[in-house]
C-alpha positions in Angstrom: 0.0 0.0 0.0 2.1 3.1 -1.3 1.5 6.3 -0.5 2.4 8.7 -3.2 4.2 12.0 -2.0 3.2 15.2 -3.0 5.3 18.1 -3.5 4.6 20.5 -0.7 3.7 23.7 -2.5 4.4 26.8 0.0 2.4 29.8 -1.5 0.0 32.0 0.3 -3.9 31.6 -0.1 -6.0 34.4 0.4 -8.2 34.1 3.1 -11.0 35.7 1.2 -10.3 34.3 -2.0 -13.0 32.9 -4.3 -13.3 30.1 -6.6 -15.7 30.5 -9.4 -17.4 27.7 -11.3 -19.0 28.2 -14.5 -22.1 26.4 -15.5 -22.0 22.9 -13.5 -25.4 21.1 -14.4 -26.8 18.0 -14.1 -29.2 15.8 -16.1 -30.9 12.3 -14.7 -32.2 10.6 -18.2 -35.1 8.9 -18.2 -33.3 5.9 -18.8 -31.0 6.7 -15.2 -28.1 8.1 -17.3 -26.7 11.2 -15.6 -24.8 13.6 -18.1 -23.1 16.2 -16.0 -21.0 18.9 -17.2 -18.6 22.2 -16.4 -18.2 24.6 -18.2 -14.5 26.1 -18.4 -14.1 29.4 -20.3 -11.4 30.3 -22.4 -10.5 26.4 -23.5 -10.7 25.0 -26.9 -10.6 21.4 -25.3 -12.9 19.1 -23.4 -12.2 15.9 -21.4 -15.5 13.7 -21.6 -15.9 10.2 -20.3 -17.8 7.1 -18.7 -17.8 6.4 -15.1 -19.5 3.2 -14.1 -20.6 3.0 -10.3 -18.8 -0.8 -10.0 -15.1 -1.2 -9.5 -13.4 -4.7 -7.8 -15.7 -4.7 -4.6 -18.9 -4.7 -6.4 -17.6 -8.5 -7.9 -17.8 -11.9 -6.4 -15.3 -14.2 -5.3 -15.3 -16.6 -8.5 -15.1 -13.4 -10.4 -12.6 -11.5 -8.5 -10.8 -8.8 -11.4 -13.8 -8.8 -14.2 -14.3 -5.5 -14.0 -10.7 -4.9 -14.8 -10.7 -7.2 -17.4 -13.6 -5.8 -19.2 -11.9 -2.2 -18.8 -9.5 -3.8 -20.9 -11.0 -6.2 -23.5 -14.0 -3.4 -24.7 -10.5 -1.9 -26.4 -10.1 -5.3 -28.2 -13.4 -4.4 -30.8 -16.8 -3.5 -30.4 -20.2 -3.7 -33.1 -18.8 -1.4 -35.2 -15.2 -0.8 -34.8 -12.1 -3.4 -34.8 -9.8 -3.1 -32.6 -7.1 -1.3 -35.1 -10.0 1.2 -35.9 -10.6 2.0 -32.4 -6.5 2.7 -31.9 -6.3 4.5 -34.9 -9.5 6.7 -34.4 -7.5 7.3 -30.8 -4.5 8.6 -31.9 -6.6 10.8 -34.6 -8.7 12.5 -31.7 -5.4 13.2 -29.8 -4.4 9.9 -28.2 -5.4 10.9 -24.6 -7.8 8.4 -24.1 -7.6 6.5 -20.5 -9.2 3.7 -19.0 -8.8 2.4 -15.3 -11.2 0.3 -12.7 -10.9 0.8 -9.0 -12.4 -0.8 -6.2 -15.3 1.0 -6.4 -15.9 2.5 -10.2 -14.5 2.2 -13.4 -13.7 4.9 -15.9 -13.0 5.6 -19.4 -12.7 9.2 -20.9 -10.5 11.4 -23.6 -9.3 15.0 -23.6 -9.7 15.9 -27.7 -9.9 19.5 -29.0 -13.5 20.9 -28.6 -14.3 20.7 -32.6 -14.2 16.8 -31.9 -16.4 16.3 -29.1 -19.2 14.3 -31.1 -16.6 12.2 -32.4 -15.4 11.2 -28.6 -18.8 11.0 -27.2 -19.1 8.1 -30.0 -16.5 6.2 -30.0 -16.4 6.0 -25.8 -20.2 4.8 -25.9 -19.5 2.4 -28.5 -16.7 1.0 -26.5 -18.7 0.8 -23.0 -22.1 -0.1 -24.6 -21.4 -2.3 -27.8 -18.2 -4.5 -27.1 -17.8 -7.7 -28.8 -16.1 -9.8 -26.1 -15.0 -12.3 -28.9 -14.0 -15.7 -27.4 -10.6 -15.4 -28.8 -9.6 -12.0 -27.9 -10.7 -12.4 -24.6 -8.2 -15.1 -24.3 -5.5 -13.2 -25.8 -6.2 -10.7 -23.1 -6.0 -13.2 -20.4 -2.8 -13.8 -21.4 -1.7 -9.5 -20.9 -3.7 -9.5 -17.5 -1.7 -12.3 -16.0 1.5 -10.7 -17.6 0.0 -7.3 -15.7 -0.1 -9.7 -12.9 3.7 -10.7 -13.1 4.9 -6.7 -13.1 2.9 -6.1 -9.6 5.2 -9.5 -8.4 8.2 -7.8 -9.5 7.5 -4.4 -8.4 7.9 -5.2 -4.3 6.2 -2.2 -3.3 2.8 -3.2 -4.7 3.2 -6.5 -3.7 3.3 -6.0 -0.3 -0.3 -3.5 -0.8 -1.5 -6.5 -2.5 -0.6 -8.9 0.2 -1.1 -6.5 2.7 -4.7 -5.8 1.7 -5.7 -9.3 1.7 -4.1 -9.3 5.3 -6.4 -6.0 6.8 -9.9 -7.1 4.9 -9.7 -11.0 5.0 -12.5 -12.7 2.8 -13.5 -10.0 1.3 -13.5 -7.6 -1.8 -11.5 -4.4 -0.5 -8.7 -7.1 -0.1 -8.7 -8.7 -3.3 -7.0 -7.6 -6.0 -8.1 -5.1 -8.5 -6.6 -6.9 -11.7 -8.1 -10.2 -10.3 -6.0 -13.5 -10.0 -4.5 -16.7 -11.8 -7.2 -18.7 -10.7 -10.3 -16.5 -11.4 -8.9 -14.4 -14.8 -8.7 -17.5 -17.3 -12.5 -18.1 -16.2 -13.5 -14.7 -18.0 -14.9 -16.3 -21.2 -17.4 -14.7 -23.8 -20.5 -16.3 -21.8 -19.6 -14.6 -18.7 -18.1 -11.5 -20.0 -21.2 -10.7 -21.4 -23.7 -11.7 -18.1 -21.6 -9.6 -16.0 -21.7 -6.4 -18.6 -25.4 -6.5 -19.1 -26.1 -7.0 -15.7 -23.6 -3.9 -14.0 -22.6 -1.3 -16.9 -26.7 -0.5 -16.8 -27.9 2.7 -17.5 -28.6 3.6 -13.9 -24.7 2.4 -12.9 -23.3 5.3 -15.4 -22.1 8.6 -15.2 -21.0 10.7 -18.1 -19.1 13.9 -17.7 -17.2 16.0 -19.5 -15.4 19.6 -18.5 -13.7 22.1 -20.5 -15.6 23.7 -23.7 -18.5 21.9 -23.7 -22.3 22.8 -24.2 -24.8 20.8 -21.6 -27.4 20.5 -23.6 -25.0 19.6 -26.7 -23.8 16.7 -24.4 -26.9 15.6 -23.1 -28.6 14.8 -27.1 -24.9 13.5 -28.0 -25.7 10.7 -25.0 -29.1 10.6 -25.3 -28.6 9.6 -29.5 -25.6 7.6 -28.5 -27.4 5.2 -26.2 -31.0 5.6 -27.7 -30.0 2.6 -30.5 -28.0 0.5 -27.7 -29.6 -3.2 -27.7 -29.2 -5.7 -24.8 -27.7 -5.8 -21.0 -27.0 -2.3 -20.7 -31.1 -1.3 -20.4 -31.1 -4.0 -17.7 -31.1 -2.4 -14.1 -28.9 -4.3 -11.6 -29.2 -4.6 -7.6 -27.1 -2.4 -4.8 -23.7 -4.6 -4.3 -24.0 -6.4 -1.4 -20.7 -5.3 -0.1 -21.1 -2.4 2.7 -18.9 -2.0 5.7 -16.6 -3.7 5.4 -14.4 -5.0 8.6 -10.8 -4.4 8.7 -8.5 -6.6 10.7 -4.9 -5.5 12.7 -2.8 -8.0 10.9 1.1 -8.6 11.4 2.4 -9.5 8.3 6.2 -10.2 7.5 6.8 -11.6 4.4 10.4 -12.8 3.4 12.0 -12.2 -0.1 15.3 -12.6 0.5 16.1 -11.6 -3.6 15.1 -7.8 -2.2 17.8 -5.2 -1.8 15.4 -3.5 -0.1 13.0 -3.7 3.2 9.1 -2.1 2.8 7.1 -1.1 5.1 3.7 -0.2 5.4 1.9 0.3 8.8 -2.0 1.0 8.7 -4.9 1.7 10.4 -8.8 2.8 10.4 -9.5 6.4 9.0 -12.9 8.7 8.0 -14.7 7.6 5.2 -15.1 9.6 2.1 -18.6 10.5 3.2 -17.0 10.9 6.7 -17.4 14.9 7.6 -14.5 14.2 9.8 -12.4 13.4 6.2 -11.2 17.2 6.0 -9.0 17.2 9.4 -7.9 13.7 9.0 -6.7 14.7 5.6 -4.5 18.0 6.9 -3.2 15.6 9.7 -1.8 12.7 7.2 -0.3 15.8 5.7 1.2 16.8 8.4 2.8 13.3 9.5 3.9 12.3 6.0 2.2 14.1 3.2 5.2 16.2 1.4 8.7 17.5 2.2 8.5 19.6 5.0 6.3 16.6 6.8 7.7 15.0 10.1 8.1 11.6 8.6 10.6 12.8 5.1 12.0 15.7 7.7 12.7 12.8 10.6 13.8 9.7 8.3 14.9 10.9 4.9 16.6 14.2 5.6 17.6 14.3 9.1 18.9 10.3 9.2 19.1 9.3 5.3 17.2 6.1 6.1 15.0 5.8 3.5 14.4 8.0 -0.3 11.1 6.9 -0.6 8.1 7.6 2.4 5.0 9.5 3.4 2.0 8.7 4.5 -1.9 9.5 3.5 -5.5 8.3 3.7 -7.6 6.2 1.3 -10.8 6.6 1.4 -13.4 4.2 0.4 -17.2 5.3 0.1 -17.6 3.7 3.8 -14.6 2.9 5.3 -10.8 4.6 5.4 -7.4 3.2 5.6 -4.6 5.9 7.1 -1.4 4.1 5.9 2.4 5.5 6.8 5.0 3.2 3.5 8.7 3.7 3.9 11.5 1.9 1.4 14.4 0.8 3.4 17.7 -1.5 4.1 16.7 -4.1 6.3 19.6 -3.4 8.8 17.5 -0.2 9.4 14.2 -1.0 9.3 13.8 -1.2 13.1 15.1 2.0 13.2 12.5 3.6 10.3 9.9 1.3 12.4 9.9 3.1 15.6 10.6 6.5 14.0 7.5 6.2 12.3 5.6 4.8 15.5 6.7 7.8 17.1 5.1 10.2 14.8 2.2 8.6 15.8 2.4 8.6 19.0 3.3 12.6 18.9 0.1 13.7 17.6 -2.1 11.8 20.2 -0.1 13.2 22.7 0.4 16.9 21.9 -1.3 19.3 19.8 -0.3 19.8 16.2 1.3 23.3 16.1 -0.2 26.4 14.4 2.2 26.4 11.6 2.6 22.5 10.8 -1.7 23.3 10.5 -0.9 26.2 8.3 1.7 24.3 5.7 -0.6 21.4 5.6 -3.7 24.2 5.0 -1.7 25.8 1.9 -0.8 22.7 0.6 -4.4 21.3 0.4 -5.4 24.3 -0.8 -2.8 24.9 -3.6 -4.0 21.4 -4.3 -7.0 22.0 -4.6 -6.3 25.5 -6.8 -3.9 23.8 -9.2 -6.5 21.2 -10.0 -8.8 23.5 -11.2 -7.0 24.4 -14.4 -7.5 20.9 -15.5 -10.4 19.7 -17.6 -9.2 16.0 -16.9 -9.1 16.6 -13.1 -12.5 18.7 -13.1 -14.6 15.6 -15.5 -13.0 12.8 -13.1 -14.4 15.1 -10.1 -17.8 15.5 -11.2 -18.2 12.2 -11.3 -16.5 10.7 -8.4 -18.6 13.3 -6.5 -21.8 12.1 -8.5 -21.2 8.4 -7.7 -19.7 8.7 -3.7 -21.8 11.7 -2.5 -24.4 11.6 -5.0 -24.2 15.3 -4.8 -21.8 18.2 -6.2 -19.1 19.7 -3.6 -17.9 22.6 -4.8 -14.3 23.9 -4.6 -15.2 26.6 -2.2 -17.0 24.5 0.0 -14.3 22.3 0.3 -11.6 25.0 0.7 -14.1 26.5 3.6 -13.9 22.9 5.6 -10.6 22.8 5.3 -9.8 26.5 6.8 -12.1 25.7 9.5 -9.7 22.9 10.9 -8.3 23.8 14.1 -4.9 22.1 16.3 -7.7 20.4 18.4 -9.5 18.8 15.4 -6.4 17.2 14.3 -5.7 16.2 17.9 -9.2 14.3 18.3 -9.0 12.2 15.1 -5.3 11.1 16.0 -7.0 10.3 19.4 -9.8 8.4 18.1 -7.8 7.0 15.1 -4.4 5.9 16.3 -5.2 2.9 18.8 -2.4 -0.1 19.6 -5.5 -2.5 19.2 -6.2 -1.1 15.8 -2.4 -0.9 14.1 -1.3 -2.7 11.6 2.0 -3.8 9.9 3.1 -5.0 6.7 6.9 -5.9 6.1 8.4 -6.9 2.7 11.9 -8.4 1.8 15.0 -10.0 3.6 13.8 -9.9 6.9 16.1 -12.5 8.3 16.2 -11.6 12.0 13.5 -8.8 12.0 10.9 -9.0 14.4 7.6 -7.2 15.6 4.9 -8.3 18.3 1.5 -6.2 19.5 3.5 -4.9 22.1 6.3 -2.7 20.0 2.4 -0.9 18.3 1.7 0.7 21.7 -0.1 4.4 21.0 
């Protein structure tokens, strides 16, 4: 479980600045297709794309990584497009179109110059709504999903999330892995390829949205002509996922792999929710303990003792549950040393207050964040439609920007309080760990 580090970007926000946001509307179809859009002036581009409201968690068991593997295989041809047409029509729009599947959506969407907008709108709903799945290129893609498979065992870092993950959610689909596994991918044939894509990517399970130069009303017919002639599964409505609250577990985990020149680390435990209101201060506080440079955990380990180049520390949040998780990358001779230097940092926000200008940095970074993002059509699309499918509801920048100045020393205090427990910590250690050991006693908060 990785945590990416952010550059900690030290400029001064206004405390009466203003965000403004153009033209953000929203249209339910009768069908249950929501087409939301923002309007960005000043662009002669536009990001548009397909959300679907199931991602890894929404699958069962036998069918652990479909959702991936249909993000992949609707690229391999659909009703009206081979595969080489839907590459080259790619690269002729601009070549910027992405797909990806979480645990909880998948997404697929294009930045193209505004002129080409119809063109986009097209050729995504012909990939989502009219793939082939032809028995013989879904086995071809078998074969790249388990070669996908093969890079995550090589890459040590993800390894340990993966095993890691199926350590702190045991039996269940937040601790299975995204891309699936050996067992469960050659299973994917046409037959169920196809029952599980009529049955989830339904009309009421999509979002489309699309930010930069773009017309709402434009959008909405493009969608509403693009899906009118769709035949098949995707009319079908399909039930809630059965998968809600999940329970975590305070594993020890310490996996040897003695070919490692490295150690990695990962120690995790409960955090807010993305619905959770307590979100915003638990977000400045991850900041704080290991979210950029100035952050106690790169000041302490990296530049103070030179034990480690990469670590930081950050919060995933699922639509009801959180994981806080502190990763360092180490030599095993020091990974005691990284251990209980990162223990500590814990231990120092439940016990004292956050000072005023650790809250500040951590403030201006979120912030800047927050600022920055705005000036991206990709970033803004991807945002109106996470915020459609968690929330069900649009947050606006200045909302969030208003939470976040709100926080106060004590705030942080009380969700390190609540948060970092001994009972609830967990620990993930990958590499040669010959001699390297760790009992419920060295977690003490």
């Amino acid at each position: 479980m990785p945590v990416p580090l952010m550059k900690n970007n030290r400029v001064s926000i206004s405390s009466t600045a203003k965000v403004v946001i153009d033209e953000v509307k929203s249209t339910r179809l009768p069908n249950g297709l929501v087409v939301l859009t923002e309007h960005m002036p000043g662009l002669r581009s536009v990001t548009v794309g397909i959300w679907v409201r199931r991602g890894s968690r929404h699958e069962p068991a036998e069918l652990n990584g479909i959702c991936h593997f249909i993000e992949h295989s609707v690229f391999k041809g659909t009703r009206r497009r081979s595969a080489r047409e839907i590459a080259v029509e790619t690269d002729r729009l601009g070549g910027n179109l992405d797909a990806y599947t979480t645990h909880e959506m998948t997404g697929f969407a294009t930045k193209v110059a505004d002129a080409s907008l119809s063109q986009a709108v097209d050729l995504i709903i012909d990939l989502v709504a009219h793939p082939r799945f032809e028995q013989e290129d879904l086995e071809r893609e078998q074969k790249v999903i388990l070669e996908e498979m093969k890079m995550v065992e090589d890459t040590p870092d993800e390894l340990l999330g993966e095993l890691f993950n199926a350590a702190y959610f045991p039996d269940q689909p937040l601790g299975r892995p995204i891309e699936g596994t050996r067992e469960t991918v050659p299973t994917f044939d046409h037959k169920t390829t196809v029952a599980f894509h009529g049955r989830e990517f339904s009309y009421t399970n999509l979002v489309i949205a699309a930010a930069g130069n773009v017309d709402h009303d434009r959008l909405v017919e493009l969608v509403a002509s693009g899906f009118g002639g769709c035949e098949g599964g995707v009319r079908a409505r399909s039930e809630k996922a059965a998968d809600q609250n999940p329970a975590s577990a305070a594993p020890i985990l310490v996996e040897q792999k003695t070919e490692l020149e490295q150690a990695h680390l990962v120690i995790a435990t409960p955090w807010p929710s993305a619905l959770n209101e307590e979100r915003y201060a638990a977000s400045l506080l991850a900041s704080v303990i290991g979210g950029g440079t100035s952050s106690r955990l790169w000041q302490k380990i990296r530049e103070e003792r030179g034990l480690a180049y990469s670590v930081g520390a950050g919060g995933t949040a699922f639509s009801d549950v959180g994981v806080f998780s502190i990763y360092a990358g180490t030599s095993p001779d020091q990974l005691d040393e990284v251990l209980d230097l990162s223990l500590t940092a814990l231990r120092d926000v439940v016990r004292e207050t956050v000072s005023e200008e650790e809250l500040r940095i951590a403030k201006e970074q979120a912030i800047s964040s927050i600022l920055l993002g705005l000036e991206s059509s990709s970033a803004r699309a991807s945002t109106l439609a996470r915020q459609e499918i968690i929330h069900g509801c649009r947050i606006s920048p200045d909302d969030v920007i208003a939470k976040i100045r709100a926080i106060t020393p004590e705030d942080l205090t009380q969700i390190a309080r609540k948060y970092f427990k001994s009972e609830s910590l967990a620990l993930g250690a990958l590499g040669n760990l010959n001699g390297f050991r760790v009992d419920r006693s060295r977690l003490e908060i």
